[in-house]
C-alpha positions in Angstrom: -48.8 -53.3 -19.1 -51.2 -50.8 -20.9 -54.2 -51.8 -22.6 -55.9 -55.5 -23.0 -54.9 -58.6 -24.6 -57.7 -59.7 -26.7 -57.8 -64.3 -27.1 -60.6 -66.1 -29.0 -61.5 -68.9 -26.3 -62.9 -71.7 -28.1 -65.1 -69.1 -30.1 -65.6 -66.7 -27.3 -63.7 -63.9 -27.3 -62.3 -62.7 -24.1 -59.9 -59.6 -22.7 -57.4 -59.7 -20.4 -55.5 -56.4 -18.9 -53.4 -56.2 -16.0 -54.1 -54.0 -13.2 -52.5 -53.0 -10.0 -54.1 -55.8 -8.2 -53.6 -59.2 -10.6 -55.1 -59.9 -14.1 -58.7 -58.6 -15.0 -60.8 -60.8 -17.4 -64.1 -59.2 -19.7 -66.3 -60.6 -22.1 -66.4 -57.5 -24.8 -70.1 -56.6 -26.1 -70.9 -55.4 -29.8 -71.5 -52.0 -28.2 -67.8 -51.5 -26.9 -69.2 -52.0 -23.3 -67.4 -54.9 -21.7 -68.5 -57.0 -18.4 -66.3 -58.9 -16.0 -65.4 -62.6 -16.6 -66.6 -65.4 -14.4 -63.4 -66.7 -13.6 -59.9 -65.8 -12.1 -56.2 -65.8 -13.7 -53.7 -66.0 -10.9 -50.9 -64.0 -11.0 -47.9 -65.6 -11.3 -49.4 -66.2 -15.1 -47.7 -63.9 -16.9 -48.9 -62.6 -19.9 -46.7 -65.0 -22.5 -48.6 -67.7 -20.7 -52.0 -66.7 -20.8 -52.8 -68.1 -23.7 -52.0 -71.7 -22.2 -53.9 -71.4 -19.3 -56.9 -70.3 -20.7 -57.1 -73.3 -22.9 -55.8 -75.4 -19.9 -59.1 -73.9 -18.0 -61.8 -73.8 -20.5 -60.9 -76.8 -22.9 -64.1 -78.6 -22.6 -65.4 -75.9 -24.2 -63.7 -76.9 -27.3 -65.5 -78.2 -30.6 -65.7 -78.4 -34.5 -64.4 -75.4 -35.9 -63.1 -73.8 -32.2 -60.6 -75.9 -31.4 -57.8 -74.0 -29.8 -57.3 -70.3 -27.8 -56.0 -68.1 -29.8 -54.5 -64.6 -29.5 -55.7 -61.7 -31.5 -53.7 -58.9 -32.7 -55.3 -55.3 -31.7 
């Protein structure tokens, strides 16, 4: 897989790309820099499931108006 896959989490927007060694997760800044995610996708996820695990992982972070993970289209 080239390039990133790009969710809104709950209101957060998160990438995901995957490398030679598993998934790699990054919180994107305004300036095009991006910095590593605080947590771990494992890698039997494949990437038409990513979506489901992230909301399976961070759905407490849910509330009015971010209510679901969704995927964005580059």
């Amino acid at each position: 897989m080239t390039g990133s896959i790009k969710f809104n989490v709950f209101g957060r927007i998160v990438l995901v790309e995957r490398g030679v060694n598993g998934w790699r997760s990054y919180y994107p800044g305004p300036e095009g820099k991006k910095r590593p995610a605080d947590f771990v996708i494992p890698d039997f996820v494949t990437a038409n499931e990513l979506a489901q695990y992230l909301d399976d992982l961070f759905h407490e972070d849910a509330r009015p108006g971010h209510t679901a993970v969704i995927r964005l289209e580059e």
